[in-house]
Each structure stands twice: as C-alpha cells, then as structure tokens.
mmCIF file of the C-alpha atoms, coordinates in Angstrom:
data_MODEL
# 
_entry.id   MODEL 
# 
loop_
_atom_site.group_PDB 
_atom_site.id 
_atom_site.type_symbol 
_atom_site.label_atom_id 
_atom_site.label_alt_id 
_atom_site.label_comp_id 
_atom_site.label_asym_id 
_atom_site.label_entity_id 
_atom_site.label_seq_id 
_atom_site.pdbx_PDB_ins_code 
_atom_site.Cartn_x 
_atom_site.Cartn_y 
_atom_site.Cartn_z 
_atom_site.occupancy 
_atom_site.B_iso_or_equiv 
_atom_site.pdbx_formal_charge 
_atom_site.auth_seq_id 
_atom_site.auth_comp_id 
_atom_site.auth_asym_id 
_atom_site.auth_atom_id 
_atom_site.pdbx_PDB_model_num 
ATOM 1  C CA . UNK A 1 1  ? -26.333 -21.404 32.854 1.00 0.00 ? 1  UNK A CA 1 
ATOM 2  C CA . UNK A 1 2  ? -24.574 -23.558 35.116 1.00 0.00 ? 2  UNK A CA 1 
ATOM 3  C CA . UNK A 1 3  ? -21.261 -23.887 36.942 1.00 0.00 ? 3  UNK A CA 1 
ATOM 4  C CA . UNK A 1 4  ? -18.460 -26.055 36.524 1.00 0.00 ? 4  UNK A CA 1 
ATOM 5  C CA . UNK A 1 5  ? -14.984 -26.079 38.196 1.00 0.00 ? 5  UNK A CA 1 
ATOM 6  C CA . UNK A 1 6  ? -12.610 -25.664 35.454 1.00 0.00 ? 6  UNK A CA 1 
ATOM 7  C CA . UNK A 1 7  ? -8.969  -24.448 36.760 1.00 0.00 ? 7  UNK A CA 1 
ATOM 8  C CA . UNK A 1 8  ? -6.213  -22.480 35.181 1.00 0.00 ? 8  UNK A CA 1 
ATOM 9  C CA . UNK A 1 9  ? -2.533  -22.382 35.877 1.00 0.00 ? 9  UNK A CA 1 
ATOM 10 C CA . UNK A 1 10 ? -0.322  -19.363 34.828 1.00 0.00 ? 10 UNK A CA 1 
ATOM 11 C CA . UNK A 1 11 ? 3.627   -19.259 34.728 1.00 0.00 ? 11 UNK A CA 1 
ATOM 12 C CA . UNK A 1 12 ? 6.035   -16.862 36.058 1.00 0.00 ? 12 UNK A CA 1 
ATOM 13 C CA . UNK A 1 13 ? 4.953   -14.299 33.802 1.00 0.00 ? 13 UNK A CA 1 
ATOM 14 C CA . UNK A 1 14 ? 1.287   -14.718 33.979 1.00 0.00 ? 14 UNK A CA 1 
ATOM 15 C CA . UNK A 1 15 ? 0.273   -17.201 30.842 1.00 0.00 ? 15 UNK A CA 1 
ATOM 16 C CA . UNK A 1 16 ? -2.022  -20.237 30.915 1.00 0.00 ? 16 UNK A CA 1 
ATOM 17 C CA . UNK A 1 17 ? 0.026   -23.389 30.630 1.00 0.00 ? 17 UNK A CA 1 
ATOM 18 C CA . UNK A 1 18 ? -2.167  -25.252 28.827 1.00 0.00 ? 18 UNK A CA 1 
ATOM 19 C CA . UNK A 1 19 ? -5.014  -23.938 26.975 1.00 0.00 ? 19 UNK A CA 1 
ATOM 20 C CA . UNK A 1 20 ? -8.247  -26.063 28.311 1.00 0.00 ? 20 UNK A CA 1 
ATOM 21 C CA . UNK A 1 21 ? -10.534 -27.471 25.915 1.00 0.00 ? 21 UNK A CA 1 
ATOM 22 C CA . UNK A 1 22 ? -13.840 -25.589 25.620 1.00 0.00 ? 22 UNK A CA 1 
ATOM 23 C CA . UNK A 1 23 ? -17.096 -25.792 23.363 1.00 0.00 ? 23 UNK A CA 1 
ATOM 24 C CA . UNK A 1 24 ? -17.373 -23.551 20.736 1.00 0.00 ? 24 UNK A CA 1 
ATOM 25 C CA . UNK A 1 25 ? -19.579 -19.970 20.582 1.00 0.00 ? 25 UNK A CA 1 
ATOM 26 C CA . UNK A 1 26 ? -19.147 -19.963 25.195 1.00 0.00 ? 26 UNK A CA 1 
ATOM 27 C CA . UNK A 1 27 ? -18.720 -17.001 27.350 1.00 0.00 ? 27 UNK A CA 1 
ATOM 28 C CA . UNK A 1 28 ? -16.332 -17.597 30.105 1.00 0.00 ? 28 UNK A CA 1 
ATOM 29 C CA . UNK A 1 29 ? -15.715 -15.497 33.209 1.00 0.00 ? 29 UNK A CA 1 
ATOM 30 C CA . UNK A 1 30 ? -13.062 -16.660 35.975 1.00 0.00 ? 30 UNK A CA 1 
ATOM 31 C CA . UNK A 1 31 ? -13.818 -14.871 38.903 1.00 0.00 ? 31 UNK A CA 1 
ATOM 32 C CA . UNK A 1 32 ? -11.965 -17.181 41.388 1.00 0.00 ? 32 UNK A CA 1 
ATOM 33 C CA . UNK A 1 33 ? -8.575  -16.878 42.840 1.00 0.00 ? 33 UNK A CA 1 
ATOM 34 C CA . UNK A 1 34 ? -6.599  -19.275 44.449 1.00 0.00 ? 34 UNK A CA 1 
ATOM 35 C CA . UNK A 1 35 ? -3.198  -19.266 46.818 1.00 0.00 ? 35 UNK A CA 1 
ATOM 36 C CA . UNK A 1 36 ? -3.058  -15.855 46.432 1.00 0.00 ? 36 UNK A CA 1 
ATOM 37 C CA . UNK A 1 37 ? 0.490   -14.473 47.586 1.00 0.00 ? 37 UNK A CA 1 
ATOM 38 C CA . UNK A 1 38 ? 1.359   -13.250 51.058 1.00 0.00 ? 38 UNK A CA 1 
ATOM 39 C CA . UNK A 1 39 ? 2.370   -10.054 49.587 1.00 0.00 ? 39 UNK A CA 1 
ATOM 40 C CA . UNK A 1 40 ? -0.904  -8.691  48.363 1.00 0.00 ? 40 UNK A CA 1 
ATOM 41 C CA . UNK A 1 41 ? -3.451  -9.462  51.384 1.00 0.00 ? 41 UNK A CA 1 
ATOM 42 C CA . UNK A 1 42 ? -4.324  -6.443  52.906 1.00 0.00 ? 42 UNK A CA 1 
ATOM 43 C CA . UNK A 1 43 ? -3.085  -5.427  56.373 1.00 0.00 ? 43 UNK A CA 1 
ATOM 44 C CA . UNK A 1 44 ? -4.329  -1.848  58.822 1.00 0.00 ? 44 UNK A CA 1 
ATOM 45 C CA . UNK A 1 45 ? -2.009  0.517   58.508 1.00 0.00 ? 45 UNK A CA 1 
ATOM 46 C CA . UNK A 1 46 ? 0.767   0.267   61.155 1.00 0.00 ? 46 UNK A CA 1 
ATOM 47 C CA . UNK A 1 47 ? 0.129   4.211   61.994 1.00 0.00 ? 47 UNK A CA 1 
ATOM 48 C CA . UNK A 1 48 ? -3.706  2.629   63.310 1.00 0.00 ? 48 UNK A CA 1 
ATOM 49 C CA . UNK A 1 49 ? -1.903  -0.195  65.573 1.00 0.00 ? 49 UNK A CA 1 
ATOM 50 C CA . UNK A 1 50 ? -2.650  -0.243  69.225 1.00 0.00 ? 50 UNK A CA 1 
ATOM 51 C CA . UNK A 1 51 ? -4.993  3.370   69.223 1.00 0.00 ? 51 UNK A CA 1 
ATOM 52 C CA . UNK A 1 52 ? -8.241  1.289   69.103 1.00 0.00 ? 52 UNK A CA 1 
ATOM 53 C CA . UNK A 1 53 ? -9.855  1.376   72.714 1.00 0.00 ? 53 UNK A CA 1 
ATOM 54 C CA . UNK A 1 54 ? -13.369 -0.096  73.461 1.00 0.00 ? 54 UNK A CA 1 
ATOM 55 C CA . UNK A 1 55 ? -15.092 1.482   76.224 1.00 0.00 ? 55 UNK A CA 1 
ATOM 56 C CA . UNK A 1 56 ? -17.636 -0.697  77.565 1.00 0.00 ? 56 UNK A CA 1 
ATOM 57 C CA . UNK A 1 57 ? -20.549 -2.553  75.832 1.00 0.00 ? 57 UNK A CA 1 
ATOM 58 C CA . UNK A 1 58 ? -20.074 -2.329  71.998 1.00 0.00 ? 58 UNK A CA 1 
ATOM 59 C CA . UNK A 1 59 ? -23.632 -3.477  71.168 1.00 0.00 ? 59 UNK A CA 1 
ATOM 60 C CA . UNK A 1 60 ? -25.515 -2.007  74.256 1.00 0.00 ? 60 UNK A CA 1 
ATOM 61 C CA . UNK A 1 61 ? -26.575 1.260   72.410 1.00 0.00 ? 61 UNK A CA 1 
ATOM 62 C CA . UNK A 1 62 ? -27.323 -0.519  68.929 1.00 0.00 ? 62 UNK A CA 1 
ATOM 63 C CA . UNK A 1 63 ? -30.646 -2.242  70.613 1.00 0.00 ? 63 UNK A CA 1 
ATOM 64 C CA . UNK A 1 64 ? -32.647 -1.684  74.128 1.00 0.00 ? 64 UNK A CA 1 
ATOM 65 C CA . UNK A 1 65 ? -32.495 -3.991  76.524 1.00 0.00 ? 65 UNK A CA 1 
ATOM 66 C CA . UNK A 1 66 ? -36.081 -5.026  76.343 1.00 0.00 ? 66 UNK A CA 1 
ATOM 67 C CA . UNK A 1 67 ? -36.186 -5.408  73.125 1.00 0.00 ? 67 UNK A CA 1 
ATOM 68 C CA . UNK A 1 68 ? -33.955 -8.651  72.881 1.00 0.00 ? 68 UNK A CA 1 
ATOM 69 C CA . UNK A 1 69 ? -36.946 -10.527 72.980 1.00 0.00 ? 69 UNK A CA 1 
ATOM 70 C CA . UNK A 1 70 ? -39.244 -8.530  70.366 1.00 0.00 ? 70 UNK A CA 1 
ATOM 71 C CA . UNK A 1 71 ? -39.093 -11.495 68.016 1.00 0.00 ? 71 UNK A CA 1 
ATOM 72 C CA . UNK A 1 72 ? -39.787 -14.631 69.829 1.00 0.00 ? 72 UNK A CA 1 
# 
C-alpha cells in the first residue's frame, strides 16, 4: 500500500466534476477534507462562555514538585 495525493472537486450539489482516472480492480478511501465551510466548525456553547475560572496552578497537583526531575 502506498499513498498518493489524488484530489476531488464536487459541485453545488455534491458530485465529482470530473471522474479521475484510476487502475482497474483498486480500493479507494478519501479520508481528507479540505476548505471546509465556516458553518460546520464546531464552537462551545455560548451558555459555557465566560463561567470558566482557573484557580491557581493548573498542573501543580498532576505531578510533585520533586519529581520534575525523575527522568533526567
């Protein structure tokens, strides 16, 4: 198996273009998206905005203090 950039372009309605080329007997899986639209990235609710409040060190109680070190 190996990869090899191959890109397709759909219309308004969601059809290739043009139908590429390809050898015979393949199995082809597009897992790539480019440009997506505005619209569908995802975004925190607005109920969430502005509640979030960090008090203090965030990573002080996920490791001790003297073991920063442990590893070198």
């Amino acid at each position: 198996m190996y990869t090899e950039k191959l890109i397709l372009e759909t219309d308004a309605n969601g059809y290739l273009k043009q139908m590429p080329k390809l050898p015979p007997n393949i199995q082809l899986v597009v897992v790539l998206k480019e440009n997506q639209p505005q619209s569908s990235q995802r975004k925190p609710s607005a109920k969430i905005a502005g509640k979030g409040l960090i008090k203090g060190d965030i990573m002080e109680s996920v490791i001790a203090t003297e073991d920063w070190n442990v590893l070198t």
